[in-house]
C-alpha positions in Angstrom: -19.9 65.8 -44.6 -17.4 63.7 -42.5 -13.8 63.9 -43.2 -11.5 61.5 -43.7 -9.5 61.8 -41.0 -12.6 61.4 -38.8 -13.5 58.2 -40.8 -10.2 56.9 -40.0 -10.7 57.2 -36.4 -13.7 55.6 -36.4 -12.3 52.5 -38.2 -9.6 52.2 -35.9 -12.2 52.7 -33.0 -13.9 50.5 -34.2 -11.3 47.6 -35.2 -10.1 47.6 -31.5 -13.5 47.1 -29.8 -13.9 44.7 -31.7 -10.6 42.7 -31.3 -11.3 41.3 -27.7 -14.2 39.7 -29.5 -12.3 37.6 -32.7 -10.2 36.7 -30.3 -12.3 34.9 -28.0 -13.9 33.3 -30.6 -10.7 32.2 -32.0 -9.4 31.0 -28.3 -12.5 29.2 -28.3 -12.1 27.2 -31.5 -8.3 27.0 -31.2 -7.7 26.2 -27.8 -4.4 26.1 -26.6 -2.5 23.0 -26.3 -3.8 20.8 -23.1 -1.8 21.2 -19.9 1.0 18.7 -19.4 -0.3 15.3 -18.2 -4.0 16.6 -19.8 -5.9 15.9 -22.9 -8.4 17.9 -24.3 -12.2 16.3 -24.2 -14.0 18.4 -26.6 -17.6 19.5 -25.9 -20.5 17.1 -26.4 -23.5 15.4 -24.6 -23.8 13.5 -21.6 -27.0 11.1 -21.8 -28.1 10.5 -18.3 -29.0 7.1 -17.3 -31.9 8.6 -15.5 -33.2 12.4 -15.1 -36.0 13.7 -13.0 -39.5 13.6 -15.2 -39.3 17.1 -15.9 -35.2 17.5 -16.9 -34.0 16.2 -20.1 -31.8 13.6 -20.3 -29.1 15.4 -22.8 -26.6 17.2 -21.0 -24.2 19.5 -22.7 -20.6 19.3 -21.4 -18.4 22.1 -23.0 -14.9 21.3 -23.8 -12.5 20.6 -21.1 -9.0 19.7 -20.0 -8.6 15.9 -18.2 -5.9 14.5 -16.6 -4.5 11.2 -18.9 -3.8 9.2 -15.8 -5.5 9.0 -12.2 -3.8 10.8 -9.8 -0.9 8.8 -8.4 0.5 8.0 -4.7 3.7 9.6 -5.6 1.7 13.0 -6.9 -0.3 12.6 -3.6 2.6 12.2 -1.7 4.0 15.8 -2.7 0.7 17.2 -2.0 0.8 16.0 2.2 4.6 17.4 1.7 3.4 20.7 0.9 0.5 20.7 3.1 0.9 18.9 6.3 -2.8 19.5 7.5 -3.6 16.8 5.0 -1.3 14.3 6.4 -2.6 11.0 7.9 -1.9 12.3 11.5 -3.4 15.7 11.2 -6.3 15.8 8.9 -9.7 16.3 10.6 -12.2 13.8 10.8 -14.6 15.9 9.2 -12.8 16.0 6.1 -11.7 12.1 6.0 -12.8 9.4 7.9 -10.1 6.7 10.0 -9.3 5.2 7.3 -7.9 8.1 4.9 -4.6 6.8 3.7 -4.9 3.4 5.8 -2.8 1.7 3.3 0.7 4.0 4.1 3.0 3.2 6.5 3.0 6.6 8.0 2.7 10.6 7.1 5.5 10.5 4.7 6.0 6.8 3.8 3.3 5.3 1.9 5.9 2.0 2.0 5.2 -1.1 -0.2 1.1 -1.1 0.4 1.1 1.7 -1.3 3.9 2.2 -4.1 4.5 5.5 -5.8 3.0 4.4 -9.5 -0.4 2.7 -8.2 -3.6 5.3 -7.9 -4.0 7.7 -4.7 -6.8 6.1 -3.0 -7.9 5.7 0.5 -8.4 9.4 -0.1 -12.1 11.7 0.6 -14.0 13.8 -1.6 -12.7 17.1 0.6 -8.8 15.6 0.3 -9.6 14.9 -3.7 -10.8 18.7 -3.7 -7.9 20.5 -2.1 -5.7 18.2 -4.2 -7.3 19.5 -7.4 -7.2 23.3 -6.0 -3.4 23.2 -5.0 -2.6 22.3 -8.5 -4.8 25.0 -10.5 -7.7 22.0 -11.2 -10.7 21.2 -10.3 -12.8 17.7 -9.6 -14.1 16.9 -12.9 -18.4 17.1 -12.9 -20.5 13.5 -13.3 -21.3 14.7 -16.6 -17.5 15.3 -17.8 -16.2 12.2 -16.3 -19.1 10.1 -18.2 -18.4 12.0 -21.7 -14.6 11.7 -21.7 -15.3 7.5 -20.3 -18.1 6.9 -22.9 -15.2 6.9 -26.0 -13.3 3.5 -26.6 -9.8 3.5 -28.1 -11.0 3.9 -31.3 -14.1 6.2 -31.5 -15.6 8.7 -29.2 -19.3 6.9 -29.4 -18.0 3.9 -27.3 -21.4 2.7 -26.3 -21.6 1.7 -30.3 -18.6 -0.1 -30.3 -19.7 -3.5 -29.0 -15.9 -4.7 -27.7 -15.7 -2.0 -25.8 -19.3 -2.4 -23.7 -17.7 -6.0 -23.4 -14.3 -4.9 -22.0 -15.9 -2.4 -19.8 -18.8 -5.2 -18.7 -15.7 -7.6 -17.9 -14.1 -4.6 -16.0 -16.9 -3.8 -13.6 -17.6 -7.4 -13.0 -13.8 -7.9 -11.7 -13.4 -4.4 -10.0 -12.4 -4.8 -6.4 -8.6 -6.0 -6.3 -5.9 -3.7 -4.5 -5.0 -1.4 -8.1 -1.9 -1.7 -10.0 -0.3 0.8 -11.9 -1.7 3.4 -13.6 -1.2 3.7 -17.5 -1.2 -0.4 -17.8 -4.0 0.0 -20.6 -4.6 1.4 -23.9 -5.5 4.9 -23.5 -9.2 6.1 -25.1 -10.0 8.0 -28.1 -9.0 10.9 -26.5 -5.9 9.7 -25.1 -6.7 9.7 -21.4 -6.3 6.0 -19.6 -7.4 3.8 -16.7 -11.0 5.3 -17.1 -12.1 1.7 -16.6 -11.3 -1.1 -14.7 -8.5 0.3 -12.4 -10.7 2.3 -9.7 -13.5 4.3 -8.8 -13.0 7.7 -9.2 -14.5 11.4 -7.2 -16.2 13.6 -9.4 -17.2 17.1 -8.3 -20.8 16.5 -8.0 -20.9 12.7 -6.6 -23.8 13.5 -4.4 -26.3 14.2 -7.1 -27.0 11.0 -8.5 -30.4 10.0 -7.2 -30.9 13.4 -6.1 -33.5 16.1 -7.9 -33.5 18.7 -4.7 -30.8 20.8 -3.2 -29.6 18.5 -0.1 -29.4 15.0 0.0 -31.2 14.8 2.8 -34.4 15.9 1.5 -36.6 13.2 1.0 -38.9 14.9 -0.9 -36.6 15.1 -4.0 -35.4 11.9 -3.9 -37.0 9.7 -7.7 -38.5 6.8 -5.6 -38.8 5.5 -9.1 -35.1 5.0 -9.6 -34.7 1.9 -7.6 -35.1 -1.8 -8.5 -37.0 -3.0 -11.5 -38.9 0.7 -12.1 -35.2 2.3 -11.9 -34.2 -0.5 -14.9 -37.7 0.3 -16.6 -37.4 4.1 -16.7 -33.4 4.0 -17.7 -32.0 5.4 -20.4 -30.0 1.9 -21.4 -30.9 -1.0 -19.0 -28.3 -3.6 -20.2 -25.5 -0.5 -19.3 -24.8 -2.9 -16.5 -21.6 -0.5 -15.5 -23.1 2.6 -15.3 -26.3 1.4 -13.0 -23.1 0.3 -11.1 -21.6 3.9 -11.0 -24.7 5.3 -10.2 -25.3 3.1 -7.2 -21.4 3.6 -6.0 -21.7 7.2 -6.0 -25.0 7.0 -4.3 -23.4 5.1 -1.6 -20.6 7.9 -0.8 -20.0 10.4 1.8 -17.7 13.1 1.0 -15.5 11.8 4.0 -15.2 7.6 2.8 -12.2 6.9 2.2 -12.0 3.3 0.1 -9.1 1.3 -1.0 -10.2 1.5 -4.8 -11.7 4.9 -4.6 -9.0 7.8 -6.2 -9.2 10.6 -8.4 -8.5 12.9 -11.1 -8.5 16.4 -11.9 -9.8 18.4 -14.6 -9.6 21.9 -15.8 -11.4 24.6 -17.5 -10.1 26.0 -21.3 
């Protein structure tokens, strides 16, 4: 017959392999408060606009950490400080094309083109990247960026909110001007802004938007389907005018463009 005092080392044992465990699971419904400058996006379901025949269209996103604001000139600007291979003069053209950072007046001065409150842009994918890694972050995926975009200011279901699919409509059909500041607009459900309207924006995985195989280059994966009046046919919504548009900007990219209304923000993992 066990004794006691074995039985009490047993629960005790017991208790502490066991801890690691409650924990996590508390961690992971109690996350800790967001990051400064972040707000958390909590896990849901990205519904494609289009998926390859044999993927489903529903993609889970687990809950993340999203920057409230684009990344900023000024917040760039301390980045090229810190590491001077990004600077205009010394980056290498096969991580940015001529054009990276066009709009400053020099390696240190982004001058009155580019004024310290308005979006980083005129920045590639690989600049957008390091940015993200010298500050702890990370790109956010397609999925997360369309989850945390999809809520309006007053629900997280935007795409049933019919104001909001006519704000974003009128955004996409006037996107193009030099950006102004960042945090002009009402922030969304979540409390992140300038999802809309201000720029394009990087996402980790850019390049897989028409893309079912492993390289861009192969032919062979590329959905044929997905182009013209089939694509509209086989989509998800066809009157989401602004995210065929998405699609068929981040189709166009390389990772070294660098566009005047092309920026960035970062994300991070709970």
């Amino acid at each position: 017959m066990l004794n006691h005092r074995y039985l009490c080392r047993a629960a005790i044992l017991l208790a502490a392999l066991s801890l690691p465990t409650v924990q996590g699971l508390s961690a992971e419904a109690h996350p800790a408060a967001a990051p400064t400058g972040m707000a958390l996006v909590p896990a849901g379901v990205y519904r494609a606009l289009f998926r390859a025949a044999t993927e489903s269209k529903e993609v889970p996103v687990r809950a993340f950490y999203l920057d409230k604001l684009p990344v900023t000139t000024g917040e760039y600007l301390e980045f090229v400080r810190a590491n001077p291979r990004w600077r205009r003069s010394q980056v290498k053209r096969l991580f940015a094309e001529p054009s990276y950072l066009k709009n400053w007046e020099s390696d240190l001065e982004p001058g009155t083109n580019a004024p310290l409150s308005t979006p980083a842009t005129y920045v590639s994918w690989f600049a957008a990247k390091a940015f993200a890694q010298w500050k702890g972050k990370r790109l956010p995926t397609l999925a997360e960026w369309e989850h945390a975009a999809s809520a309006s200011s007053t629900r997280p279901d935007g795409e049933n909110d019919p104001a909001f699919r006519q704000e974003v409509l009128r955004w996409y059909t006037t996107l193009g001007a030099a950006p102004g500041a960042v945090g002009a607009g009402q922030p969304n459900f979540w409390g992140i802004g300038d999802m809309h309207g201000l720029i394009w924006e990087w996402v980790l995985d850019f390049n897989t938007a028409l893309v079912t195989g492993d390289s861009r280059a192969d032919s062979g994966g590329l959905e044929r389907g997905l182009f013209c009046g089939a694509g509209a046919q086989n989509a998800r919504d066809a009157a989401d005018y602004p995210a065929f548009m998405r699609l068929g900007f981040r189709s166009s990219l390389a990772a070294g463009y660098c566009i005047h209304n092309l920026g960035f923000r970062c994300a991070k993992d709970l």
